[in-house]
MARBA-3410 file (N, C-alpha, C, O; in Angstrom, 1 decimal):
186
0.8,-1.2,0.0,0.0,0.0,0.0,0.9,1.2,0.0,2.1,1.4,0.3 ~ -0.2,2.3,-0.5,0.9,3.4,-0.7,1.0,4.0,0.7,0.4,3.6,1.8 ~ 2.0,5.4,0.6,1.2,6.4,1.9,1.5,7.7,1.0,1.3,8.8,1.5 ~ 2.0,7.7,-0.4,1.5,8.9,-1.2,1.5,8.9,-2.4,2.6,8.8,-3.0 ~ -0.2,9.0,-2.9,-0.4,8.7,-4.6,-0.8,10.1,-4.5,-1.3,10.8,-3.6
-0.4,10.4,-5.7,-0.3,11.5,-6.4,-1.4,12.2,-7.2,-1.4,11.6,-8.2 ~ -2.2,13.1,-7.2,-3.0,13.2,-7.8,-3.7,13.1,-9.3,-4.8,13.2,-9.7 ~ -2.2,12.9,-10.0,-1.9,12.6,-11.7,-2.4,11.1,-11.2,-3.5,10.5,-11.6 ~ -1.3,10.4,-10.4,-1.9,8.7,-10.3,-2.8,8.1,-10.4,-2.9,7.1,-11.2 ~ -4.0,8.9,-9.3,-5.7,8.8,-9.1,-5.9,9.4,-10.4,-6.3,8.5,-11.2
-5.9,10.5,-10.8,-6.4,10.6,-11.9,-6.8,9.4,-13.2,-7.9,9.0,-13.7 ~ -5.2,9.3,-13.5,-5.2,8.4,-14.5,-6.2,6.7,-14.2,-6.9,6.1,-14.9 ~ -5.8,6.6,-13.0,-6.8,5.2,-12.0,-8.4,5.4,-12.8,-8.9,4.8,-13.7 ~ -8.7,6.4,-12.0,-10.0,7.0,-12.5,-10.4,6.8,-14.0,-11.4,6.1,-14.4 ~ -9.8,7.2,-14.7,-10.2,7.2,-15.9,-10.0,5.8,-16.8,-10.7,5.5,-17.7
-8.6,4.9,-16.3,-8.6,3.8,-16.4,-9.9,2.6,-16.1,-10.3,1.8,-16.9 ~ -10.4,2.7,-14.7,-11.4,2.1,-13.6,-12.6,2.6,-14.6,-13.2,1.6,-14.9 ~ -13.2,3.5,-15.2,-14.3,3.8,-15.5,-14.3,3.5,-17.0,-15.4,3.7,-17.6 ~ -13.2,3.0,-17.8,-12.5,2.6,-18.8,-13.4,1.1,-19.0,-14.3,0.7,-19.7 ~ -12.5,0.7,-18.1,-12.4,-1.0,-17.9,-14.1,-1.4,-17.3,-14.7,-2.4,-17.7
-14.5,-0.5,-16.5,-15.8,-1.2,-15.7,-16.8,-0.9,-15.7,-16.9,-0.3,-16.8 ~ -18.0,-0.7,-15.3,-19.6,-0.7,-15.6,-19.7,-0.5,-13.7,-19.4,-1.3,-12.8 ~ -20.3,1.0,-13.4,-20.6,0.5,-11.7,-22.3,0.4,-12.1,-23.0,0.7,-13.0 ~ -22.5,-0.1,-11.0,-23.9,-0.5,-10.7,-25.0,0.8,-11.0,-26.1,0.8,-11.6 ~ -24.4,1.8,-10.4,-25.2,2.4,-10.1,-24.2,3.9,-10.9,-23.2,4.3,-10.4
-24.7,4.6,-11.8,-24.5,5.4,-13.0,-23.9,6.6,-12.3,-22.7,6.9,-12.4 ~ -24.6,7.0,-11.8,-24.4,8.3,-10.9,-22.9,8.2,-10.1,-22.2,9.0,-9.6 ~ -22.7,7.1,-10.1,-21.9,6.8,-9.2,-20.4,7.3,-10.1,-19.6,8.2,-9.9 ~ -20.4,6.3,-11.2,-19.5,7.3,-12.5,-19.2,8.3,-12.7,-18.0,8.6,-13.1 ~ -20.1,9.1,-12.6,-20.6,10.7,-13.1,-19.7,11.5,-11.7,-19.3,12.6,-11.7
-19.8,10.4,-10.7,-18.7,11.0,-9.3,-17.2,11.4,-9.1,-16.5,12.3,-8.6 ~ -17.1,10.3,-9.6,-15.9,9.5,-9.8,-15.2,10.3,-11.1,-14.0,10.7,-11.0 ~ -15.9,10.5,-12.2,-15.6,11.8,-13.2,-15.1,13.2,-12.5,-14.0,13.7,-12.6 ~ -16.6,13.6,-11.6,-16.5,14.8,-11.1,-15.3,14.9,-10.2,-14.8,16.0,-10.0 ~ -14.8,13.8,-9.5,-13.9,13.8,-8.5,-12.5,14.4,-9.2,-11.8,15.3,-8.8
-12.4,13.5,-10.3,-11.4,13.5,-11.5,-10.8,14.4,-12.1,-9.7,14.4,-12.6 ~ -11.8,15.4,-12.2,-11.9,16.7,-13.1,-11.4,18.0,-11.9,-11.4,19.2,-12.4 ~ -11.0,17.7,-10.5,-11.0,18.5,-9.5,-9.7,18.1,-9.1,-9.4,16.9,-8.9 ~ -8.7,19.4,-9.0,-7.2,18.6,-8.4,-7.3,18.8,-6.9,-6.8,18.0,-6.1 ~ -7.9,19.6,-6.7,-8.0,20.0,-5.0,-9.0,19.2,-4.3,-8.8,19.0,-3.0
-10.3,18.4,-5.0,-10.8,17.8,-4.8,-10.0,16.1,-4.9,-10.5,15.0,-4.5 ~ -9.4,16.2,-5.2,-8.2,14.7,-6.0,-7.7,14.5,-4.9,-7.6,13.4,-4.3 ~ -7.2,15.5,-4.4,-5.9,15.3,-3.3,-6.6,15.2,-2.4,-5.6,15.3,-1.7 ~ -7.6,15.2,-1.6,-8.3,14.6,-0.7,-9.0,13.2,-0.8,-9.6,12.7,0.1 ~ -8.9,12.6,-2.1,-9.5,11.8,-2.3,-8.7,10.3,-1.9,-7.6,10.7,-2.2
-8.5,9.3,-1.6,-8.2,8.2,-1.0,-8.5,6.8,-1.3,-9.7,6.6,-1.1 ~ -7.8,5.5,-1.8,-8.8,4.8,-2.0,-7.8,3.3,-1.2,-6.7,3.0,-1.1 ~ -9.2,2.8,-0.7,-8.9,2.5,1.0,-9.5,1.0,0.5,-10.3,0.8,-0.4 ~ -8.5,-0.1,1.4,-9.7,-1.3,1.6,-10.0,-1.9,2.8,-10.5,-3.0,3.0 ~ -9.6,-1.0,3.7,-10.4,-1.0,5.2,-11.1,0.6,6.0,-10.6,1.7,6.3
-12.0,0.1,5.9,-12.9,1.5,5.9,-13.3,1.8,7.4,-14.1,2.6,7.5 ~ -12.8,1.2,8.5,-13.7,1.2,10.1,-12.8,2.1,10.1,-11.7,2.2,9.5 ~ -13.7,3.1,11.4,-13.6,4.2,11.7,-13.1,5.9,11.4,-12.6,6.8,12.0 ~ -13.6,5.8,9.7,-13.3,6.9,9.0,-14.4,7.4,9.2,-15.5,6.8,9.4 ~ -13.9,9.1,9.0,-15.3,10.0,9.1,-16.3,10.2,7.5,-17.4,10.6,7.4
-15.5,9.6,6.6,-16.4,10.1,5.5,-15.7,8.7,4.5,-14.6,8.6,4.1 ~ -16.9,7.6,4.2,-16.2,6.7,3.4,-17.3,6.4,2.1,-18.4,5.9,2.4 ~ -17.1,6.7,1.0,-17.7,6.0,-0.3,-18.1,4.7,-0.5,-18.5,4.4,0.6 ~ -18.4,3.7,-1.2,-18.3,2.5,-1.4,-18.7,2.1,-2.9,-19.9,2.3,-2.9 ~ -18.5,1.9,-3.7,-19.0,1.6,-4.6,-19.0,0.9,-5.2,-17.9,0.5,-4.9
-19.4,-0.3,-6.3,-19.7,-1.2,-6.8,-20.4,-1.3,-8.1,-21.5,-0.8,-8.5 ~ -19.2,-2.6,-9.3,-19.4,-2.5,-10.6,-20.5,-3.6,-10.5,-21.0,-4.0,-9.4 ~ -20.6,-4.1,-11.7,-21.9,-5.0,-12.3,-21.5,-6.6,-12.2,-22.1,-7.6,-12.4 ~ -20.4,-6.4,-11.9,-19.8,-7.9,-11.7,-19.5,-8.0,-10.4,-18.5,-8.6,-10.2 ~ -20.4,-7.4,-9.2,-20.1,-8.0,-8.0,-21.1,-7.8,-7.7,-21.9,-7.2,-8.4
-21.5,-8.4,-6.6,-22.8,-8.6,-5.4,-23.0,-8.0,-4.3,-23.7,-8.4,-3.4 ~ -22.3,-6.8,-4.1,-22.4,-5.4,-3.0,-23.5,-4.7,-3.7,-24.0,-4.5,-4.8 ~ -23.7,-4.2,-2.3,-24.7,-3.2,-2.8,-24.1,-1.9,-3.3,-23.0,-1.4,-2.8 ~ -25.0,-1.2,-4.8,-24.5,0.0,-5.1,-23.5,0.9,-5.1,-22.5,1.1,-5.7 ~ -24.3,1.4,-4.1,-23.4,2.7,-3.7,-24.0,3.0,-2.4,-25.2,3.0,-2.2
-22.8,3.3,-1.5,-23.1,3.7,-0.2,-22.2,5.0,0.3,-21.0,5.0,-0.1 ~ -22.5,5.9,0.9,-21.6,6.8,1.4,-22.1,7.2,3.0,-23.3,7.5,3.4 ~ -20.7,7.0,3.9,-20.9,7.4,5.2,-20.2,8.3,5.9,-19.0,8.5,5.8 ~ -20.9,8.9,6.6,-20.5,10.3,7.2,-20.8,10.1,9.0,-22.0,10.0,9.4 ~ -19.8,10.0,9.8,-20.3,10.1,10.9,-21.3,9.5,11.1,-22.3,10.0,11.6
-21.0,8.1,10.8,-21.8,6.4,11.3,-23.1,6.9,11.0,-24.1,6.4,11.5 ~ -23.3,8.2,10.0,-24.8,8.3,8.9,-24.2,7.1,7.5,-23.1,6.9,6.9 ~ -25.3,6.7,7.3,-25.4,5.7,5.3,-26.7,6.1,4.9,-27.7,6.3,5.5 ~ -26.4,6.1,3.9,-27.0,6.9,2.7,-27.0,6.0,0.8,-26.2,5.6,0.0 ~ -27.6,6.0,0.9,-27.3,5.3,-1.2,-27.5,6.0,-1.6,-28.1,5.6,-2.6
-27.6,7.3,-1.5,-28.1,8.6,-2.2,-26.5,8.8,-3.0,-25.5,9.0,-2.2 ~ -26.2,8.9,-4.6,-25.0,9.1,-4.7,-25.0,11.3,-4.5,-24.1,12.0,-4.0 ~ -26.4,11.7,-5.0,-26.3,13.0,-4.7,-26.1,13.3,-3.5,-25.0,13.9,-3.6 ~ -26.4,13.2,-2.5,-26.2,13.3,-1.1,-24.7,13.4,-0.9,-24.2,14.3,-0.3 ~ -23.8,12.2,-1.6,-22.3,12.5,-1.3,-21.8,13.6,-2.2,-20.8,14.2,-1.8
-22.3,13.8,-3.3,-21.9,15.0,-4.3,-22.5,16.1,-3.7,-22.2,17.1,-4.3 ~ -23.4,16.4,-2.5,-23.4,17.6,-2.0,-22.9,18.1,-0.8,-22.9,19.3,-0.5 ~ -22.4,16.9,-0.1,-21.5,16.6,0.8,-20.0,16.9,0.7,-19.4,17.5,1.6 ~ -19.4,16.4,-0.8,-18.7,16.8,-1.0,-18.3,18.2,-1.7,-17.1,18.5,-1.8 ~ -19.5,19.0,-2.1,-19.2,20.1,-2.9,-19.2,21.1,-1.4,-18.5,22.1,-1.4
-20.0,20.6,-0.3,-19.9,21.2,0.7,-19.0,22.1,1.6,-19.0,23.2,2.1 ~ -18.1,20.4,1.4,-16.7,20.4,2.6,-15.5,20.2,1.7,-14.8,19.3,1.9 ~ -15.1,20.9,0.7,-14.0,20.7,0.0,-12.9,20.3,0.7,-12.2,19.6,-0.1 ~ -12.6,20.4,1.9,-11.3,20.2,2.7,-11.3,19.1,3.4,-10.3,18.6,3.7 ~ -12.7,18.5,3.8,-12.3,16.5,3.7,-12.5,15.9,3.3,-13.4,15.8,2.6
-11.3,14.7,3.8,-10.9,13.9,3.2,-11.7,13.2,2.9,-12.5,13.0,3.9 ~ -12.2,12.4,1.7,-12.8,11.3,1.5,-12.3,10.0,0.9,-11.6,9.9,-0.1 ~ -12.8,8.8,1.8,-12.0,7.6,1.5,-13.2,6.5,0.4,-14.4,6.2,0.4 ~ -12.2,6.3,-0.5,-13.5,5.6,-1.3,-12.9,3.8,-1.5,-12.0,3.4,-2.2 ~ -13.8,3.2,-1.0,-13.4,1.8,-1.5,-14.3,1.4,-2.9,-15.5,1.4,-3.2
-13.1,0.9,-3.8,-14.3,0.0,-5.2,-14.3,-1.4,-4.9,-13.3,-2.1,-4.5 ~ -15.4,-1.9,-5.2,-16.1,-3.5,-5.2,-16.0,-3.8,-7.2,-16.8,-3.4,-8.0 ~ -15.1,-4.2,-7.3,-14.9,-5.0,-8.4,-14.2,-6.2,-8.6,-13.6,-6.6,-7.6 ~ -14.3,-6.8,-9.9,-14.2,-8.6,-10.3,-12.4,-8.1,-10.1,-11.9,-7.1,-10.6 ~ -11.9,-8.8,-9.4,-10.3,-9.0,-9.6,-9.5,-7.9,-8.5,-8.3,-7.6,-8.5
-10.5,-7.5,-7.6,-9.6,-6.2,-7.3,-8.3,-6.5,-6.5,-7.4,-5.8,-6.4 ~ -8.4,-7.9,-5.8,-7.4,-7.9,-4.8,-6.0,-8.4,-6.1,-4.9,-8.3,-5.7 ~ -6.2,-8.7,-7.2,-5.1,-9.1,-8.0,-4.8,-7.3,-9.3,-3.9,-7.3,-10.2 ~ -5.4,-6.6,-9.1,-5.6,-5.8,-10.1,-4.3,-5.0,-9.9,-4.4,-4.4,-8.8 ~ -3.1,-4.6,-10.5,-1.7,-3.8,-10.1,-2.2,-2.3,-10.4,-1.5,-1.4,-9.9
-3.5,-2.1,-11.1,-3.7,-0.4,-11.3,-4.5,-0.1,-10.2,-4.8,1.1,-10.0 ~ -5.0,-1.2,-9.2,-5.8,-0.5,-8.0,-4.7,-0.8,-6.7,-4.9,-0.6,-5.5 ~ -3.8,-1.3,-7.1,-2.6,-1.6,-5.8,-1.9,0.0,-6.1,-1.5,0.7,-5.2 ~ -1.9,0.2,-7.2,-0.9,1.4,-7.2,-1.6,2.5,-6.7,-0.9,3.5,-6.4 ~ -2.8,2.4,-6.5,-3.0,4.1,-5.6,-3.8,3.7,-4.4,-4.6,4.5,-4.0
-3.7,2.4,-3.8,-4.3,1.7,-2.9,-3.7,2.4,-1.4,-2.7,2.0,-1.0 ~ -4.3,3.3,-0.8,-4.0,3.6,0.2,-3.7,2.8,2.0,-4.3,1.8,2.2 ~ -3.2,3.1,2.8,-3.7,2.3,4.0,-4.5,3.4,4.9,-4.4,4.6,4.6 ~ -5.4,3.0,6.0,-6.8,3.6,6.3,-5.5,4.3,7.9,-4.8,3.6,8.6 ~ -5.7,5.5,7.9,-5.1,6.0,8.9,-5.5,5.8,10.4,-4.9,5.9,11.4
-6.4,5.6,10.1,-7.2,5.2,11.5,-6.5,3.7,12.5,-6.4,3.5,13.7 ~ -6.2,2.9,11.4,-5.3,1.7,11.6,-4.8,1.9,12.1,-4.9,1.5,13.3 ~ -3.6,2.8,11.7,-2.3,3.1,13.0,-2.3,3.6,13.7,-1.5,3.4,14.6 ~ -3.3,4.7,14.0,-3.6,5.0,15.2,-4.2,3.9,16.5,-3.9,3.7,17.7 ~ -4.8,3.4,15.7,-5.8,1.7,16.9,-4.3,1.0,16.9,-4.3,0.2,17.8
-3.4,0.9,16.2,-2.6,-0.2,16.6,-1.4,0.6,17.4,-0.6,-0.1,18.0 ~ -1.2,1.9,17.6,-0.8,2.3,18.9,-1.5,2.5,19.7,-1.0,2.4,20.9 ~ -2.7,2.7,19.5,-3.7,2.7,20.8,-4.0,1.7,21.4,-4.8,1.5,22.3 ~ -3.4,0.8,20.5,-4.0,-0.8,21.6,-2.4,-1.3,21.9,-2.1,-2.2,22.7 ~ -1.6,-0.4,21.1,-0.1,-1.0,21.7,0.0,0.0,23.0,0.8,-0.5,23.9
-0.5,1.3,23.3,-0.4,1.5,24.9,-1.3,0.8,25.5,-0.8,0.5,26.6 ~ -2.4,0.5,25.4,-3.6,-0.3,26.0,-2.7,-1.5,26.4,-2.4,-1.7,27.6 ~ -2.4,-2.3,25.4,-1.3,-3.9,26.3,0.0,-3.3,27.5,0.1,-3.7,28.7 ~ 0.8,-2.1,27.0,1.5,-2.1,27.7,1.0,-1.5,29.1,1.7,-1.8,30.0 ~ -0.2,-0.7,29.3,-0.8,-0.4,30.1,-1.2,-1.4,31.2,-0.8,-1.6,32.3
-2.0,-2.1,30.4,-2.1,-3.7,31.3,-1.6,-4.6,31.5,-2.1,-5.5,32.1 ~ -0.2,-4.6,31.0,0.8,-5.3,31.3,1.3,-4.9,33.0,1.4,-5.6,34.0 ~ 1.6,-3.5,32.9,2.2,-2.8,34.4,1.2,-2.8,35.2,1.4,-2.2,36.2 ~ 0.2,-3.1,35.1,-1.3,-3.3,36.2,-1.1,-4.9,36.4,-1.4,-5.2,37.5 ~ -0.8,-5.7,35.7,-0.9,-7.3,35.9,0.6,-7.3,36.8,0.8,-7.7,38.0
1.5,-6.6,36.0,2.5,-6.6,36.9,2.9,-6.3,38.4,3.9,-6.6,39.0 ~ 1.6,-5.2,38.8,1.9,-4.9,39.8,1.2,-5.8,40.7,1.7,-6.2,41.8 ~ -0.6,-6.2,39.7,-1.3,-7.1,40.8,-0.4,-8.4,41.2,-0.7,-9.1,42.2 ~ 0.8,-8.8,40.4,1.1,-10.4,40.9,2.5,-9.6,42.1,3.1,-10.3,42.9 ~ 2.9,-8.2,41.8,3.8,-8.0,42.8,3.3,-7.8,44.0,4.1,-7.9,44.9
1.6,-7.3,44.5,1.1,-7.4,45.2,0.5,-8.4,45.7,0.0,-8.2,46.8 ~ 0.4,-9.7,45.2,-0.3,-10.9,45.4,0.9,-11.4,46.4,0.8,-11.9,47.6 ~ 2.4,-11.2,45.2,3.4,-12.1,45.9,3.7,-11.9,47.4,3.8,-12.8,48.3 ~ 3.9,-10.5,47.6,4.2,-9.4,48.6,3.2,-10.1,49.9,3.7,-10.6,50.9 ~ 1.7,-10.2,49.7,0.7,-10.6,50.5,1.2,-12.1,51.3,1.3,-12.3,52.5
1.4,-12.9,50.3,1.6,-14.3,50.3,2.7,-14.4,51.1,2.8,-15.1,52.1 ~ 3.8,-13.6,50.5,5.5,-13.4,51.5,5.0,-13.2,53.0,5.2,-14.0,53.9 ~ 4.2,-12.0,53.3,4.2,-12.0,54.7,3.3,-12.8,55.4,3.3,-12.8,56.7 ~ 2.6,-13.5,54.7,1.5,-14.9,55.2,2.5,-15.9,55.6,2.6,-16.4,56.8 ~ 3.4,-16.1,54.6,4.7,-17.5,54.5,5.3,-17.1,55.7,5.3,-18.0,56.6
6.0,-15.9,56.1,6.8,-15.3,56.6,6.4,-15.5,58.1,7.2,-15.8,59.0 ~ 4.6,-15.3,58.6,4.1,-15.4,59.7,4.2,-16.9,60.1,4.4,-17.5,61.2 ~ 4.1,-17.3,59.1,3.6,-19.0,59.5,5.1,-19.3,59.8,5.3,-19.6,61.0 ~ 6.1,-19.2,59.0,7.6,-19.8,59.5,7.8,-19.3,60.9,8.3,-20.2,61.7 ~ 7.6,-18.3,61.3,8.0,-17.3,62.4,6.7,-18.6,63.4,7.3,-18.8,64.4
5.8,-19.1,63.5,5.2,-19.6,64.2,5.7,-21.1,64.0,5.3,-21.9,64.8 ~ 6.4,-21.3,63.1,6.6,-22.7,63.3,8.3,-22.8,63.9,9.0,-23.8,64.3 ~ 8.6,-21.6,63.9,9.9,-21.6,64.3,11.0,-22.2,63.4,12.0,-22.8,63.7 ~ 10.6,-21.8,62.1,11.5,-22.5,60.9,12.0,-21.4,60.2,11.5,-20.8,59.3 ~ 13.3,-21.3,60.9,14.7,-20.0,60.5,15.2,-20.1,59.3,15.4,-19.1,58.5
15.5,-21.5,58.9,16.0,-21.1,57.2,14.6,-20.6,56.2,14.5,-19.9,55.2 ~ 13.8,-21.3,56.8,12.6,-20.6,55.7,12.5,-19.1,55.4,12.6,-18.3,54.4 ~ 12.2,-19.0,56.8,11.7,-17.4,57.2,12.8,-16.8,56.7,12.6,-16.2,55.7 ~ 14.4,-16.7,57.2,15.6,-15.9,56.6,15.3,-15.9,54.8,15.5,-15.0,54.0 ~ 14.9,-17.2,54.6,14.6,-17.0,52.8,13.8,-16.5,51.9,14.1,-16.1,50.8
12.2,-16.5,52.9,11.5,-15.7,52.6,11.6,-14.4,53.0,11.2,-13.7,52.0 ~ 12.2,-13.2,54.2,12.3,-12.4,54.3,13.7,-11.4,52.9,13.7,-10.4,52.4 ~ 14.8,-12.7,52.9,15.3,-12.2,51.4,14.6,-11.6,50.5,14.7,-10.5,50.0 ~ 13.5,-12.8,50.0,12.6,-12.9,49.0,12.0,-11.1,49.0,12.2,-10.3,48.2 ~ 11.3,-11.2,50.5,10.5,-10.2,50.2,11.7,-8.5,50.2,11.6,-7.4,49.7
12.1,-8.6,50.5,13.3,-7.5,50.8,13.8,-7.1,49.5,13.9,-5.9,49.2 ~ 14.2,-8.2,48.5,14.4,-7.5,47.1,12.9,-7.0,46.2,12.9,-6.6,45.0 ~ 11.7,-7.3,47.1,10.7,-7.0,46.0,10.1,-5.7,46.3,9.3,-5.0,45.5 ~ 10.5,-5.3,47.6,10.5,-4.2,48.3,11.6,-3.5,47.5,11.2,-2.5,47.0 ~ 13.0,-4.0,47.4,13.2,-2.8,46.5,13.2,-2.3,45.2,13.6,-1.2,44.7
12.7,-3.3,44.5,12.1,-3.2,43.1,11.1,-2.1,43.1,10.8,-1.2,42.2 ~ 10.5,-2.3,44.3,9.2,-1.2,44.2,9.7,0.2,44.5,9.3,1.2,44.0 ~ 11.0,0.2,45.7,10.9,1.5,45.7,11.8,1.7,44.4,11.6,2.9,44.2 ~ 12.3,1.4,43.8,13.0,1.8,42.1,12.0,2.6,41.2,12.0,3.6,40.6 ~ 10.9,1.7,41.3,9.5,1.9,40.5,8.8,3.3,41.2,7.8,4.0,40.8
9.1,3.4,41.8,8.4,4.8,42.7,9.4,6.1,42.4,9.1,7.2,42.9
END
């Protein structure tokens, strides 16, 4: 995937894609033109094959697949209205819109790999779940340093009542270095 197609690239895509294919739904063409014919509108434009969690995503679909039409979503709104995104987008010139195409061959196709974007949202959720693990990692870590700590001075009482010196000297070690692990962590 890319992380920058060029607005000549989409272009040419565009005019190739509407070349080669038949979408479902006509209007949808006539978008896809209009998009084409706009460089300022171009360079916002995006073409995505994971679409969760974008603010504004297209969908569209040729005659040789079994998706539906055309869909456009705006802030978890859908719509098959293709006018609705043509006024949406004559709107807001300044965002981004991500458009996925539903056609015969697409995952083998090298003219839709070459301006095939990746969905930005992605890397953000995959650092946000890479601090999320490491987050709950130092909370597991702490609950089993407090589990152990608990358990040490349980061990520690009972040796002291059974009168068993090498134990207790071993567990008081024990607990003595985890004591200062903590104060490091502090």
């Amino acid at each position: 995937m890319n992380e920058c197609v060029t607005t000549s690239e989409k272009k040419s895509f565009i005019h190739w894609f509407l070349e080669h294919y038949e979408l479902q739904a006509k209007e949808s063409a006539w978008l896809l033109s209009f998009l084409a014919s706009d460089e300022r509108l171009l360079a916002r434009v995006h073409f995505i094959d994971s679409f969760h969690n974008l603010p504004k995503v297209i969908l569209m679909s040729t005659k040789c697949t079994q998706m539906a039409p055309f869909k456009f979503y705006k802030h978890k709104r859908v719509t098959r209205e293709v006018e609705k995104a043509f006024y949406d987008i004559r709107a807001n010139p300044h965002e981004d819109i991500y458009i996925g195409l539903f056609f015969k061959d697409r995952s083998t196709c090298p003219e839709y790999a070459a301006v095939l974007e990746g969905n930005p949202m992605d890397k953000q959720n995959v650092v946000q779940d890479s601090l999320l693990s490491l987050m709950a990692e130092i909370v597991l870590e702490q609950s089993q340093r407090a589990y152990r700590k608990k358990t040490l001075y349980s061990q520690i009482d009972e040796a002291l009542a059974k009168g068993d010196e090498e134990t207790f000297f071993t567990l008081t070690e024990e607990l003595k270095a985890l004591l200062e692990v903590d104060s490091e962590d502090e």
